[in-house]
DSSP file (Angstrom, degrees, kcal/mol; ACC not computed):
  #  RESIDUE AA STRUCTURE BP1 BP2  ACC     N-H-->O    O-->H-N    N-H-->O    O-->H-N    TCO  KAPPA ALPHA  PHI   PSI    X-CA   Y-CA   Z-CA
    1    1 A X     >        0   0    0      0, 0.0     4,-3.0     0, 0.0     5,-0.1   0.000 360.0 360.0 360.0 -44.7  -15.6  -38.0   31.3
    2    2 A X  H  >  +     0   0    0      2,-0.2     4,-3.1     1,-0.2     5,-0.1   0.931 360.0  53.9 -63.9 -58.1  -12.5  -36.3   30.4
    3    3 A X  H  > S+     0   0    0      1,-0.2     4,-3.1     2,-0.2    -1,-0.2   0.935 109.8  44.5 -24.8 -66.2  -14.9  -34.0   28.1
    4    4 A X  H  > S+     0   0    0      2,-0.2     4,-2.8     1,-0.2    -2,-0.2   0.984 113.3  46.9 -63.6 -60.5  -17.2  -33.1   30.7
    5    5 A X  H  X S+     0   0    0     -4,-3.0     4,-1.8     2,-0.2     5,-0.3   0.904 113.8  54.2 -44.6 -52.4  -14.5  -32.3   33.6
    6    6 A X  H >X S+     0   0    0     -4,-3.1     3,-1.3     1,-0.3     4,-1.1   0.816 114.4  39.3 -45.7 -68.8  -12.6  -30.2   30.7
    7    7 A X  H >X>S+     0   0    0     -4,-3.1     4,-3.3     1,-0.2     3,-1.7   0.913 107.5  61.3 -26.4 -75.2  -15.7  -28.3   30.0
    8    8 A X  H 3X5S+     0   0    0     -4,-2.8     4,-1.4     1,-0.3    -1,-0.2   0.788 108.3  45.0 -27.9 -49.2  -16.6  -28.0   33.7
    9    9 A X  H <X5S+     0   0    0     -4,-1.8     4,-1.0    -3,-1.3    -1,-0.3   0.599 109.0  55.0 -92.4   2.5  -13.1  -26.0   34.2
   10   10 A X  H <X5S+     0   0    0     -3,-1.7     4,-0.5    -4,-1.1    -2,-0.2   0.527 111.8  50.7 -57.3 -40.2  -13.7  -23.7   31.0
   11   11 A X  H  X5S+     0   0    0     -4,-3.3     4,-1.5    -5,-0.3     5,-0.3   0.825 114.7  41.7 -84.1 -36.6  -17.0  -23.0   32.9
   12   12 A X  H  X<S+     0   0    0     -4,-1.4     4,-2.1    -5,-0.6     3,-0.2   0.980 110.5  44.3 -89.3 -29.3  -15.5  -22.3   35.6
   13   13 A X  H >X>S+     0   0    0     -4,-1.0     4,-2.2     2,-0.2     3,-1.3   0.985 117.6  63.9 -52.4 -73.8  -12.1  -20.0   35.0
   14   14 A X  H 3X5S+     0   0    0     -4,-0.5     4,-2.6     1,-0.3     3,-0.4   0.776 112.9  28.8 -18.2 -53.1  -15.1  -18.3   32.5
   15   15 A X  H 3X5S+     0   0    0     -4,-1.5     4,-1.3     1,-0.2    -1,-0.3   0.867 112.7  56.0-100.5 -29.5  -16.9  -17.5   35.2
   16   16 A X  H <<5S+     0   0    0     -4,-2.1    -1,-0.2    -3,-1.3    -2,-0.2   0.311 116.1  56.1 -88.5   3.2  -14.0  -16.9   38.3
   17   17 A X  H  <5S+     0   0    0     -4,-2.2     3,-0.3    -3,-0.4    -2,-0.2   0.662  96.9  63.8 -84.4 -46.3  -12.8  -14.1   34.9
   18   18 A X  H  <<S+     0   0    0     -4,-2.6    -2,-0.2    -5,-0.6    -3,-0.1   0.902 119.1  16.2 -57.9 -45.6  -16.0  -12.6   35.1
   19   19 A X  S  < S+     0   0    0     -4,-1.3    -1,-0.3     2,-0.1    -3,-0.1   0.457 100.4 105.6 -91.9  -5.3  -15.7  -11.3   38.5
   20   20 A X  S    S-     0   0    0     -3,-0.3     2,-0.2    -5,-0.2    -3,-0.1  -0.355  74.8 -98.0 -65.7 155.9  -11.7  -11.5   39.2
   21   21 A X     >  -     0   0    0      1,-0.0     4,-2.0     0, 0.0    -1,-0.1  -0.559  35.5-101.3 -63.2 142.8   -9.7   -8.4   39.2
   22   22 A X  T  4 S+     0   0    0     -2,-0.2    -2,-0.1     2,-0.2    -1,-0.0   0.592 121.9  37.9   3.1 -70.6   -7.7   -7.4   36.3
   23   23 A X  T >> S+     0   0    0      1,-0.2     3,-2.4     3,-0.2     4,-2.2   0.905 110.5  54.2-111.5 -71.1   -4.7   -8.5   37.7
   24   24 A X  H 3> S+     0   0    0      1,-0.3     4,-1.5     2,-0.2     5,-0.2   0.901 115.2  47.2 -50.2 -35.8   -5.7  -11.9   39.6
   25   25 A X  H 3< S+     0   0    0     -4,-2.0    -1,-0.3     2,-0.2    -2,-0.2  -0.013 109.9  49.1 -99.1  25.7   -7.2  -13.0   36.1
   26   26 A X  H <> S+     0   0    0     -3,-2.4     4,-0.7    -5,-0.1    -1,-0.2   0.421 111.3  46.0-114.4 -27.4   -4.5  -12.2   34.1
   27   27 A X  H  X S+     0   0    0     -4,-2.2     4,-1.5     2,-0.2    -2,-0.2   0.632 115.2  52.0 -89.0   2.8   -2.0  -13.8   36.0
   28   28 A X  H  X S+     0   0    0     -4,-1.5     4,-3.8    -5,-0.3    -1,-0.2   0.904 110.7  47.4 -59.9 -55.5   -4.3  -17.0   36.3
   29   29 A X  H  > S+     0   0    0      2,-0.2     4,-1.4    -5,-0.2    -2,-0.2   0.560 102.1  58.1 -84.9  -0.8   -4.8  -17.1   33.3
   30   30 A X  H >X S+     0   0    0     -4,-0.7     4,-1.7     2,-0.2     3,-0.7   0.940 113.8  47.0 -34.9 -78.6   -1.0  -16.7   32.1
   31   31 A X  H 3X S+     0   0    0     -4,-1.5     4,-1.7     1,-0.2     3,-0.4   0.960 108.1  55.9 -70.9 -50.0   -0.4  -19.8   34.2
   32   32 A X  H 3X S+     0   0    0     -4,-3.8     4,-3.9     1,-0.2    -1,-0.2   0.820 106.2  47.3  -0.1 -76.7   -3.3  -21.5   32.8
   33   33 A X  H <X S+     0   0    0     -4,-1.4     4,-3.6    -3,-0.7    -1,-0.2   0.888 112.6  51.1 -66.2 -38.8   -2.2  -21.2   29.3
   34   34 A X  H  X S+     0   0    0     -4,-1.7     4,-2.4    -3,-0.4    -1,-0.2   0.888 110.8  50.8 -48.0 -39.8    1.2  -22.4   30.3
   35   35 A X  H  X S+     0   0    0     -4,-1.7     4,-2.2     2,-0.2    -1,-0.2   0.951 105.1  51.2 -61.8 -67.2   -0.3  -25.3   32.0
   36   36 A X  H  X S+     0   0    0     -4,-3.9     4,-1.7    -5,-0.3    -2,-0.2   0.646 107.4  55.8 -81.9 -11.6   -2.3  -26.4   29.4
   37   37 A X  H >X S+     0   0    0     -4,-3.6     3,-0.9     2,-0.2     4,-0.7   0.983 105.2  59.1 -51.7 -70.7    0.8  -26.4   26.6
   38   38 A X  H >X S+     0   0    0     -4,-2.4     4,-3.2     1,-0.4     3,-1.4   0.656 105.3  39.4  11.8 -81.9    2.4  -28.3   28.7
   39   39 A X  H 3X S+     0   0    0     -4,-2.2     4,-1.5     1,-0.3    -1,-0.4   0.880 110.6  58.6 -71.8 -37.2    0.2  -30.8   28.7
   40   40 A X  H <X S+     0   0    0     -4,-1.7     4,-0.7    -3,-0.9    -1,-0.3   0.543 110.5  48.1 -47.6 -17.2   -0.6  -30.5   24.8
   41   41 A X  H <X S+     0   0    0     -3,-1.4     4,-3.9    -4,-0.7    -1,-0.2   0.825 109.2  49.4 -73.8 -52.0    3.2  -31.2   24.3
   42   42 A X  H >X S+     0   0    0     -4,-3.2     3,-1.4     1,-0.2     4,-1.0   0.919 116.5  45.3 -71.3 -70.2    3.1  -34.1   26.7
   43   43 A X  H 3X S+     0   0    0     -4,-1.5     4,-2.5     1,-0.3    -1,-0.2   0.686 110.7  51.3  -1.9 -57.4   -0.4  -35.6   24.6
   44   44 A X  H 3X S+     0   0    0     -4,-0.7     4,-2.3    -5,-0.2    -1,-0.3   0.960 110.1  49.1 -86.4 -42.7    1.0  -35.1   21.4
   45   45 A X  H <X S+     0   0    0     -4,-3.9     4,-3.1    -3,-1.4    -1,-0.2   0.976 110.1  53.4 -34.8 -61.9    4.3  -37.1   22.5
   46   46 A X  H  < S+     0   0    0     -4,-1.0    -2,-0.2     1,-0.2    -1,-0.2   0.835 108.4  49.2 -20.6 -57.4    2.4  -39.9   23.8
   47   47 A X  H  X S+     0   0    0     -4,-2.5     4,-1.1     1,-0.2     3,-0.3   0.650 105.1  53.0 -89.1 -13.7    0.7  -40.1   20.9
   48   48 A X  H  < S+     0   0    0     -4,-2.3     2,-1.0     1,-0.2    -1,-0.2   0.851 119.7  34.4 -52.4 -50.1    3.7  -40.1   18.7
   49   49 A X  T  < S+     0   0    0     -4,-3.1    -1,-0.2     1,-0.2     3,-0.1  -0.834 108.9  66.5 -91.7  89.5    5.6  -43.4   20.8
   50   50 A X  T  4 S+     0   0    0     -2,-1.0    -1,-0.2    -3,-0.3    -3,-0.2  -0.296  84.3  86.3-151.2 -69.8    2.3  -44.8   21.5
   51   51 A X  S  < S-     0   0    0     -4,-1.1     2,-0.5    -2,-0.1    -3,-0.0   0.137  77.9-137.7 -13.7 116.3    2.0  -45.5   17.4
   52   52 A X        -     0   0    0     -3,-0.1     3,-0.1     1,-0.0    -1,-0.1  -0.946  14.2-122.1-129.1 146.1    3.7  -49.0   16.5
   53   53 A X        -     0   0    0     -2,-0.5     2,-0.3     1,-0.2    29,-0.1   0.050  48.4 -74.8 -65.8 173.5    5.8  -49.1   13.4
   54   54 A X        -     0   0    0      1,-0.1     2,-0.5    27,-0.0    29,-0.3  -0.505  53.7-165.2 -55.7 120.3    4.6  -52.0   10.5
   55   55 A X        -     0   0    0     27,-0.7     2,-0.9    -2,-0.3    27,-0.1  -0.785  10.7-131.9-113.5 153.9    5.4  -55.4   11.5
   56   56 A X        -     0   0    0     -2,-0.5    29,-0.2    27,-0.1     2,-0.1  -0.670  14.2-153.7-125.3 146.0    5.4  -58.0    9.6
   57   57 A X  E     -a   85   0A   0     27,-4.7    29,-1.0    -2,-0.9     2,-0.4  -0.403  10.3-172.1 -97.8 168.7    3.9  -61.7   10.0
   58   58 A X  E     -a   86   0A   0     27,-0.2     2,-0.5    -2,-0.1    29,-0.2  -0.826  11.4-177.0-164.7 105.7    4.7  -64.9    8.7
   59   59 A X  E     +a   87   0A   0     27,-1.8    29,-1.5    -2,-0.4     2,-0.3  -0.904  21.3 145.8 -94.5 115.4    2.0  -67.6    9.7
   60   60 A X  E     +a   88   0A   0     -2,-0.5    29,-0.2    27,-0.2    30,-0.1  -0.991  48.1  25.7-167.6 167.8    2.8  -71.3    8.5
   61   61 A X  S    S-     0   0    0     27,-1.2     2,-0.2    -2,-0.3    29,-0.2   0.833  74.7-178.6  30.7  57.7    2.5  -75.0    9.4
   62   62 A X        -     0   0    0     27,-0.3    -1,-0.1    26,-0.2    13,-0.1  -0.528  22.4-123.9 -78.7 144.8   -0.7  -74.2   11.5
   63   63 A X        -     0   0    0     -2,-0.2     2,-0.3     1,-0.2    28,-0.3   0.173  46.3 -74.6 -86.4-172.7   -2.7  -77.4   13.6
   64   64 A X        -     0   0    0     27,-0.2     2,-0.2    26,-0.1    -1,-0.2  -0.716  45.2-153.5-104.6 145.9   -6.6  -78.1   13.0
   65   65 A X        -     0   0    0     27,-0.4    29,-2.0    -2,-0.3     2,-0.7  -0.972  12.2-172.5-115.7 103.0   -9.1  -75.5   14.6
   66   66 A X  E     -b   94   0B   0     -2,-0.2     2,-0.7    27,-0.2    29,-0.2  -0.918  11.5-165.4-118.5 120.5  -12.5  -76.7   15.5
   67   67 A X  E     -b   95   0B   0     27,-3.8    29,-2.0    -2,-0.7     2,-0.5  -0.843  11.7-177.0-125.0 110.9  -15.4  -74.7   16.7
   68   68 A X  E     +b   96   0B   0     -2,-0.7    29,-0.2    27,-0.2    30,-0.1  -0.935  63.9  12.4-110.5 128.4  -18.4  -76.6   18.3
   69   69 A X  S    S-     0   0    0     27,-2.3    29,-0.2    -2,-0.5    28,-0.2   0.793 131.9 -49.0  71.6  48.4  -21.7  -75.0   19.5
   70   70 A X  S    S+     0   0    0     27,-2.0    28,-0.3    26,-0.8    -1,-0.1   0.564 104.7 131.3  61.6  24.1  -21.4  -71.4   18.0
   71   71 A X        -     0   0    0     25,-0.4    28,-3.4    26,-0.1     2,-0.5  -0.406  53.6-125.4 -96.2-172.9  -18.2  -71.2   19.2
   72   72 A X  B     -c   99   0C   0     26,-0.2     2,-0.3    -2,-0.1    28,-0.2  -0.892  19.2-175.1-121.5 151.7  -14.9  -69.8   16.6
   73   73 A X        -     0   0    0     26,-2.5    28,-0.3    -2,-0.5     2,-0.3  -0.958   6.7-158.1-134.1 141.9  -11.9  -71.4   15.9
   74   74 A X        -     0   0    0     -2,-0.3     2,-0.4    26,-0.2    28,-0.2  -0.904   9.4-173.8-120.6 151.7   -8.8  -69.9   13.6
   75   75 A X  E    S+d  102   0D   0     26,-1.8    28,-1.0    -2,-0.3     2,-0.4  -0.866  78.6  17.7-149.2  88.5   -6.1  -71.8   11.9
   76   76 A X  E    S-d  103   0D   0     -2,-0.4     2,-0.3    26,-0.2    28,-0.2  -0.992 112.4 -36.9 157.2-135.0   -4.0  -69.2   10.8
   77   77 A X  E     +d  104   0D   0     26,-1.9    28,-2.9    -2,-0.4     2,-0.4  -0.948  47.8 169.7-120.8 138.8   -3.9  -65.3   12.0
   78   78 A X  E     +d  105   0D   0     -2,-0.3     2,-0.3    26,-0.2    28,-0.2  -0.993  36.5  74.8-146.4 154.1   -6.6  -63.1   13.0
   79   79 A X  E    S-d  106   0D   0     26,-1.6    28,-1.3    -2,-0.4     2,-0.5  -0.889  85.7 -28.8 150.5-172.6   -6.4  -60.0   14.5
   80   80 A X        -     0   0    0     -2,-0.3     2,-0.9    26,-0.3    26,-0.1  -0.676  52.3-144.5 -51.8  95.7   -5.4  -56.1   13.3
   81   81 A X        +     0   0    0     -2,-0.5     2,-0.1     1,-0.1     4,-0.1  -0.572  29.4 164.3 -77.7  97.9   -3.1  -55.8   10.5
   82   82 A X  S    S-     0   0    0     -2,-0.9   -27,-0.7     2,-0.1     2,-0.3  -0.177  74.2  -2.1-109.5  42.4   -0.6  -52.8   10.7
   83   83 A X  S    S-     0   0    0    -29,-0.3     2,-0.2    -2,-0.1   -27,-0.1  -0.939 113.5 -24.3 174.1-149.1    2.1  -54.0    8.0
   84   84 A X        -     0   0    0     -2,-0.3   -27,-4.7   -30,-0.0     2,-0.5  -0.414  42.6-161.3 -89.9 155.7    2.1  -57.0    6.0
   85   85 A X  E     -a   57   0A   0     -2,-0.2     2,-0.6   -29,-0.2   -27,-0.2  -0.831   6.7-178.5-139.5  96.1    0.7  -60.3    6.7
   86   86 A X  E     -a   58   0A   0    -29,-1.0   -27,-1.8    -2,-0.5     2,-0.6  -0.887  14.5-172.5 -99.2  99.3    2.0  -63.9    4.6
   87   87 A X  E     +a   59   0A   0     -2,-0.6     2,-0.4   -29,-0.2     3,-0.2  -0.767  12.2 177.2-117.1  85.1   -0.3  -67.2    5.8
   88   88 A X  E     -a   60   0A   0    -29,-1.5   -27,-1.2    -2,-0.6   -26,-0.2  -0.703  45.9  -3.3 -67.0 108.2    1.0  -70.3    4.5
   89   89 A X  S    S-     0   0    0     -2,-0.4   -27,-0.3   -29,-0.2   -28,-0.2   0.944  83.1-172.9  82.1  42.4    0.3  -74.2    4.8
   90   90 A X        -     0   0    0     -3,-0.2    -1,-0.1   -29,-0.2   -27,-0.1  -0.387  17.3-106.8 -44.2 140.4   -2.7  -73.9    7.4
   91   91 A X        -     0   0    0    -28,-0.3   -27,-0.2    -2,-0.1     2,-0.2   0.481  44.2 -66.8 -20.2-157.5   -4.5  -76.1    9.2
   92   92 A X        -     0   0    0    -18,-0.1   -27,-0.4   -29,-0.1     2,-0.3  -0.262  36.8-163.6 -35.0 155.6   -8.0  -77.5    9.1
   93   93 A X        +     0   0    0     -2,-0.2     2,-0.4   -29,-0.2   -27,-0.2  -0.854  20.2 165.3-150.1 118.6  -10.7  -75.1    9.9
   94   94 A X  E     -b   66   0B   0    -29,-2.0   -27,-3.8    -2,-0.3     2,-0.6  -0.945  14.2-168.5-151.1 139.6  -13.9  -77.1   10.7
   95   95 A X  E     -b   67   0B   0     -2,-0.4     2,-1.1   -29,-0.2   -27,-0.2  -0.863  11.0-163.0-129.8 110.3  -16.9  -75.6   12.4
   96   96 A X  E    S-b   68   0B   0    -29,-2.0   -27,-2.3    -2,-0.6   -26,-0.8  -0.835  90.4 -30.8-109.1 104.2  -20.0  -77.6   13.8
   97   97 A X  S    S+     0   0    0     -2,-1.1   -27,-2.0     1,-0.2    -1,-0.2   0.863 130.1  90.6  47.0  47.2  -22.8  -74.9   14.2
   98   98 A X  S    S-     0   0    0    -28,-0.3     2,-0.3   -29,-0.2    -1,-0.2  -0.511  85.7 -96.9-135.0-132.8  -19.8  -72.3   15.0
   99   99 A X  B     +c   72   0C   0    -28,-3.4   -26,-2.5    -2,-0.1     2,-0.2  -0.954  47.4 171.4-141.3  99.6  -17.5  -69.7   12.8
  100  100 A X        -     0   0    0     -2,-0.3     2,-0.2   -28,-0.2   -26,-0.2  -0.835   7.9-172.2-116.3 176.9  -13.9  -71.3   11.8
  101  101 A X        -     0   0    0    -28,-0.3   -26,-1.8    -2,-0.2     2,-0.6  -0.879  17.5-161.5-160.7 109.6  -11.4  -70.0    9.6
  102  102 A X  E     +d   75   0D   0     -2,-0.2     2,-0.4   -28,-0.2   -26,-0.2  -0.887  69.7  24.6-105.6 115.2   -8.2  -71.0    8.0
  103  103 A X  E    S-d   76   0D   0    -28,-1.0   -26,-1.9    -2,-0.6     2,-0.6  -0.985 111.2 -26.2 154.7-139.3   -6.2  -68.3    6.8
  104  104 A X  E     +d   77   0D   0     -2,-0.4     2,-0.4   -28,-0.2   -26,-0.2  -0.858  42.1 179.5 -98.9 124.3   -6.1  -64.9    7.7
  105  105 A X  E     -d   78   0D   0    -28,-2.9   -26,-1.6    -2,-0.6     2,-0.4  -0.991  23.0-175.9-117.1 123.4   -9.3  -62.9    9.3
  106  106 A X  E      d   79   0D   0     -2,-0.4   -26,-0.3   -28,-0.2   -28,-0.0  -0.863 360.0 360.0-118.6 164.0   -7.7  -59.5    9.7
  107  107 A X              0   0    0    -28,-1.3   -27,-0.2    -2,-0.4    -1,-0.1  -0.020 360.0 360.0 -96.2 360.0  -10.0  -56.4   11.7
């Protein structure tokens, strides 16, 4: 969506250049470019603080997990790893016509 609008006002300044004066279409486009630093500054901040640092996990003395009727059960950690990840003394994991897992299932 983002794409398309972007495009959409590239097609259009393109085309509200083709026929401006000199002068209305230079200082449009002046502020334009200004406009659209701007916003590349603020983006590229975002995406700097938006980034989380490595953390690190410690999983132990986990309960029994049981997954019945295709369903999943974990006894441990599962998820997206962005640093280190230690999974100690876990449950049970026991799966009747599902998906279990004790330990780590990382993404």
């Amino acid at each position: 969506m983002v794409l398309s609008l972007t495009c959409l006002c590239v097609a259009g300044l393109g085309g509200w250049f083709a026929v401006a004066r000199w002068d209305d279409a230079n200082k449009v486009a002046a502020f334009a470019s200004a406009l659209g630093a701007v916003a590349a500054v603020g983006v590229a901040l975002w995406a700097a603080l938006r980034t989380l640092p490595d953390l690190q996990l410690d999983v132990r003395g986990t309960g029994l997990a049981q997954a019945r009727g295709g369903g999943s059960a974990n006894s441990g950690v599962r998820g997206k790893a962005t640093g280190s990840v230690r999974v100690r003394d876990t449950g049970d994991a026991v799966a009747d016509d599902g998906d279990a897992n004790s330990g780590a299932r990382l993404d």
